[in-house]
Structures are given as C-alpha cells and as structure tokens.
N, C-alpha and C positions, 0 to 999 in steps of 0.2 A: 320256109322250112329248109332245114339241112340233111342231106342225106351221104354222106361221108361213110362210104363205104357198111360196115355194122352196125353203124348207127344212125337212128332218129333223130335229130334236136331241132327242136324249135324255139328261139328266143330262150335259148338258155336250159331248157328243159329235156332233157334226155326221157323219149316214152317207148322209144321200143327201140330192141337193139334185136338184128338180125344175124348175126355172124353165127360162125362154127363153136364158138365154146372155149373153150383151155383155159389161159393167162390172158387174161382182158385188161388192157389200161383206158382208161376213161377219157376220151378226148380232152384236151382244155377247150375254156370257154361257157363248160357245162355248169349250172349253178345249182340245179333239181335233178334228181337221179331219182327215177318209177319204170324202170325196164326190163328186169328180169328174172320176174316171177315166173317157179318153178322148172328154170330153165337146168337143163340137170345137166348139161355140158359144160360149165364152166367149173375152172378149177381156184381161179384166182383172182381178184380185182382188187384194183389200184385203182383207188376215188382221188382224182386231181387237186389241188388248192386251189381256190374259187369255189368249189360245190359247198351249200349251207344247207339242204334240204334231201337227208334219204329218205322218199317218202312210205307211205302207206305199201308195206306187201311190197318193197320195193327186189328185196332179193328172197321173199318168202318160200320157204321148199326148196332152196337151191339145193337139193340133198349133196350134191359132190364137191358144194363152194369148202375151200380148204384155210384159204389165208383172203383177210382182208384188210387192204390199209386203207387208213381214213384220214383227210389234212386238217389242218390245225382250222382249216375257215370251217369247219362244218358246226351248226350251230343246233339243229335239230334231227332226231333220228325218230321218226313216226311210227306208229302203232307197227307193231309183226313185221317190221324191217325185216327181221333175221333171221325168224320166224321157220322151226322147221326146217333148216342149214343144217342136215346131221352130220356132218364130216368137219365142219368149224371147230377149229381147238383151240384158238386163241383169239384175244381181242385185245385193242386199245381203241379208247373213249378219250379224244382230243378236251380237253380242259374248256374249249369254248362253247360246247356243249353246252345247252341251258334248258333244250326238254330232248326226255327219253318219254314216250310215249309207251301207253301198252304192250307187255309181250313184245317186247323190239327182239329178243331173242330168247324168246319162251324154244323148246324144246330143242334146243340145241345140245343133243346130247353129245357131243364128243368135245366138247368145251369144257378146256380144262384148265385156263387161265388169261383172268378181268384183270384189266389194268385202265383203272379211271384217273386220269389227269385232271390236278388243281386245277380251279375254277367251276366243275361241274357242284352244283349243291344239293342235288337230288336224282332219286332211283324212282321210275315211275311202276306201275299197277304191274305184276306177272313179268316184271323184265328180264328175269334166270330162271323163271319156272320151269323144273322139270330138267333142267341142264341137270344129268345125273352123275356127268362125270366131271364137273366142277370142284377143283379143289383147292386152288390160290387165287383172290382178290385181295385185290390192291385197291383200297380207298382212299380220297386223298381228304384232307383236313377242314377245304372246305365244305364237305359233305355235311349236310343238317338233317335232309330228311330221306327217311325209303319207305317207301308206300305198301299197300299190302301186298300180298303172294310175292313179293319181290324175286324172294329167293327158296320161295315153297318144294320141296323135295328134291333138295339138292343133296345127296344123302353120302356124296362125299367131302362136302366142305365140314373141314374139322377148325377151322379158326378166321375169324377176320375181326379188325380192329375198329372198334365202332367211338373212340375216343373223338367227341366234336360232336356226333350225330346227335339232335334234339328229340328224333319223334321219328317213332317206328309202329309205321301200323297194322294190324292186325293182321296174323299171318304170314308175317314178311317174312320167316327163318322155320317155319312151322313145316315140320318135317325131315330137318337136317340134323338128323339121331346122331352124328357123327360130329356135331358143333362142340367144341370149346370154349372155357372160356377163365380166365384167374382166380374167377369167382366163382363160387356155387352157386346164386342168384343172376340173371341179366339183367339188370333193371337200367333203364333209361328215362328219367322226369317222370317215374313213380308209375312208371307201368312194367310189371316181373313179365316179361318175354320168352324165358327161358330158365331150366332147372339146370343143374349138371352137378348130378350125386345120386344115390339108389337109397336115400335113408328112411327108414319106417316110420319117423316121427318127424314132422317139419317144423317150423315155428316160420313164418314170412313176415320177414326184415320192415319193421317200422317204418311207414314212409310210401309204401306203396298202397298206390289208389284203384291200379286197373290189374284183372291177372289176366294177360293175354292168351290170345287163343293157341291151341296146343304145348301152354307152358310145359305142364305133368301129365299131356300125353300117354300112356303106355308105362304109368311109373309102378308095374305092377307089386313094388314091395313096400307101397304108403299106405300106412294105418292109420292114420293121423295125422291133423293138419290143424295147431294154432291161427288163425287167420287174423290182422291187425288192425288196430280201431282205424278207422278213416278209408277204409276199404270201400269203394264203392259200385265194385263191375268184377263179377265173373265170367270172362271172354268164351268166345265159341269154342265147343272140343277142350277146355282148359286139363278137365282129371278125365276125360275118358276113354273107357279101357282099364281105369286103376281098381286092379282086382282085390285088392285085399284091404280098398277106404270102408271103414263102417261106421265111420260117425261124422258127420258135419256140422257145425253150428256158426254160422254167420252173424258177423256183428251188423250190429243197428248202423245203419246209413248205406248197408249195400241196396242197391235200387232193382238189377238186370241181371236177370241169370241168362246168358244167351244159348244158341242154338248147339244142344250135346254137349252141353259143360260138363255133364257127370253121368254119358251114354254107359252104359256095360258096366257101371260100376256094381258087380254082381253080389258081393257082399257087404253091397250098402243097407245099415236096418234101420237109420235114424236120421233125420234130416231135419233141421231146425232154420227156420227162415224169419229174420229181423219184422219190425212193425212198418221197416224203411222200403217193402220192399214192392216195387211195380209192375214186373214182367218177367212172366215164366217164360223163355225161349220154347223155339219148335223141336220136341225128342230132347228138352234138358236134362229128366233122369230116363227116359226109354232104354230097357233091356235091366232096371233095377231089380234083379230079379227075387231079392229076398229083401227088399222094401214093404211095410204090412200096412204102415200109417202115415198119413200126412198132413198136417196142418197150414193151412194157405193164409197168409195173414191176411187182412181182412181192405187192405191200401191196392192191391193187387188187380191190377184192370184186365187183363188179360193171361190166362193158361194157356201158350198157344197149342196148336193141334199136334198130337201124339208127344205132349210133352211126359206124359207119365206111361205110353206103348209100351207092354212086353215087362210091365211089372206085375208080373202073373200072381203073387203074393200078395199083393193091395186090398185090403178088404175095407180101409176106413179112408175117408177123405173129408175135412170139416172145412167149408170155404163160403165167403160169404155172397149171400143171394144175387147182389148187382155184378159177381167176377163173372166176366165171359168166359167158360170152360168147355164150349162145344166142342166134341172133336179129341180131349185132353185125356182121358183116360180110358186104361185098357175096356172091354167089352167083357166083364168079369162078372159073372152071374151072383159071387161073393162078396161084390164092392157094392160097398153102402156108403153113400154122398148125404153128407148132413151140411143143409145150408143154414148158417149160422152168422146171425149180425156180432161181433164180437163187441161193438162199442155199446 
C-alpha cells in the first residue's frame, strides 16, 4: 500500500484520499479512482492518463466539485460517479468511454454543458437526470443508444441532435418541455418520443409502432387524436394531463396501454379499445373524471390496480369473466360490472 501524502493507493487503486480539499490532481500510476465521496472540500480534479475506472459513488455529493477533467484512457464511469456534484457545470466524456452506468451524474444541477467524445455509443439509465440547468450537449455520431430517464427533467435543454441514434427508451427526454426539434414529431425506428406543436387535432405519422412515455404530456389543447394502423404500445404518462382529449379509438393490433397513459385526462367521455388488446396499465385512465362507460375487450388478461381510480362518473363497465380486474375500479356505489364472454 501507498501512502503518498493525500492519498491512499493500493495496486493501482485510489480508496481514500485524506487531504485538505481545493484543486486536487490525481497522483499518476492510479488506474481506479473510489475516494471522495461527499467530500465537500474539494473544488477541482484532474483524473491523470492511465485511470480506466471512476468507480461507484466515486465523487458522489461532492456538492463544491466545480470543474473536472477526465484522460482519454478512461474506459468506464460507474453508477452515481457524479452523482449530486451540485456546483459541476461542465463535462467532457473521453471517446474511449464504453460504459456510463447509472445516474453517473443524476442531479447535477448546475450542469450546463455535455460534451461526449466520438467513440462513446451509448448513455446509460438516469445519467442527466434532473440536471435542471442543462442546456448544450454535444453528441457525437457514434452514438446509437440512450437508455431510459436518460435525460428525465432537464427542463432547460431546448435542442440536441439525435441524427445516428437507433433506440431511445422509455423516458429518456421525458420532461424537457423546453426540447426542440425540425420536426413536429420525434420519431426514432418507429417509436414517437416527443411532440413539439399545441394543435387540437393530431393525425400520427404512418410508421410509428411505439408512443413513448410523456410524448403529449400536458398537451392541454388536444381534442383529438387519429392513431395509425400498426400501432402497437401506448407508453407510460403518453396523454396525461391532456384536458381537453374526449375521444379515443385505437386501432386493432395495439396490445399495452401502460402505467398513466391517459391519467387526468378529465374530459375524456369515450374510450374504445381494439380485440388486439392485453393489458390495462396501473392508474391508465385514473382521475377520468367524466368517463361513464367502458368496454374491456374480452383478450385482456389483466386491469391492473387503480387502473380506472378517481373516475367518479363510471357507472357501466362490461369485461370478461376470466380478466383479472381486482383492485381496477373506483369504489362507486353507481358502478355496475357486467361480466360478459364476448366470443
């Protein structure tokens, strides 16, 4: 073991680092950096060439870390690396990068510009979540995927270029009201991600399979919504909050309505669901509150719990005998449940 003044290292591995705080440079020699969780005296680090592993909660909470540089050998940056840095405003992501883990720097709220170096090809689970003062990323081309909550309420990123990425999932820009983008639609290999227009009548672009979660969000002046044949997923939160939807009809081969697809949608009266269709999400229309009737098509294995809560108008519900519906509808002294084999 080495003990070299502020720091720990053993075989390469840096686990605790003793000094005063300020402008830290990183010994060479070091290959693993795990030392300085919530260490709130430091201002600055410079991670040496040779390190390949920031590990787990490696600088997590450093609430006053300000600037950090990172060398081109670093290969991996582990779950909540950065995790809670709230004084961090900028980054670069060495190109040799090949995993971002977890929240690497979830709530790094004073982070106000990503800069990801060719070679990296993906954004792992929660990695900008909540950075709220996020407002320039820089992707680079070979980028293909970003995973979910990626960049979940980032609520000042108004543009970033997603040309190359193949698959973006669920949740990954959900919440960044201030996004942009050329098109009115975001679509990426037939999943709609994102809206950006206020119009009262929709029609959604031929082609698309999946509607991602928080697509239409809060779009409170949609009255209607064409939906297109080969449609087969309504994502988590997709319309809710959309105060002024009153009709839906879903085409044949949608399967999944997920969790608050169509929550608060208050002047929802009519809801039509395909023969295609398998699974009511958990609170899918909860808070419908001028919904009276529902037909549950008869393929449908599961109503999950409080999928229909807080639809205080609900008096008629027809579904059939074998859907598991425990749990699914309000506690309405006016609602009448007629089980019905349809075939």
């Amino acid at each position: 073991m080495e003990h070299t003044s502020d720091f720990i290292i053993e075989d390469g591995y840096l686990h605790q680092y003793v000094g005063n705080g300020g402008d830290i440079v990183i010994p060479d020699g070091v290959r693993v950096v795990q030392a300085f969780e919530s260490c709130e005296t430091i201002r600055s680090v410079v991670v040496p060439e040779g390190v390949t592993v920031i590990h787990f909660r490696s600088f997590y909470n450093c609430k006053n870390l300000r600037n950090v540089s990172l060398p081109s050998t670093l290969q991996r940056i582990a779950e909540s690396a950065f995790q809670g840095c709230t004084s961090l405003e900028s980054i670069t992501i060495p190109g040799g990068v090949t995993t971002m883990n977890g929240n690497a720097f979830k709530e790094c709220t004073a982070l106000k510009e990503v800069t990801i170096q060719s070679g990296v090809t993906g954004i792992g689970y929660g990695m900008f979540e909540g950075c709220t003062s996020l407002e320039h990323v820089t992707l680079p081309s070979s980028l293909t995927k970003i995973d979910k909550r990626a960049f979940l309420g980032c609520r000042r990123l108004s543009f970033i270029n997603l040309d190359g990425v193949q698959h973006i999932e669920d949740d990954a820009f959900a919440r960044c009201h201030n996004l942009q983008s050329e098109k009115e639609f975001v679509i990426v290999n037939g999943v709609l991600y994102a809206y950006h227009g206020d119009a009262e009548h929709i029609v959604i672009p031929d082609g698309v399979k999946v509607i991602g979660g928080h697509a239409f969000e809060n779009q409170t002046n949609l009255a209607s919504i064409v939906f297109p044949d080969g449609l087969k997923e309504i994502g988590s939160y997709a319309f809710s909050r959309c105060a002024s939807l009153k009709r839906i009809t879903l085409p044949d081969g949608v399967w999944i309505i997920k969790e608050r697809a169509f929550m608060d949608c208050i002047n929802l009266v009519d809801v039509r669901m395909p023969a295609s269709m398998d699974r009511i999400g958990i609170g899918a229309f909860s808070g419908c509150t001028s919904l009276t009737s529902v037909i549950i098509p008869d393929r449908v294995s599961d109503v999950e719990y409080g999928a229909f809560f807080g639809c205080d108008s609900l008096t008629s519900v027809t579904v059939h005998p074998m859907t598991e519906c425990d749990d699914a509808f309000p506690d309405n002294s006016d609602l009448v449940i007629k089980r019905y084999d349809f075939s």
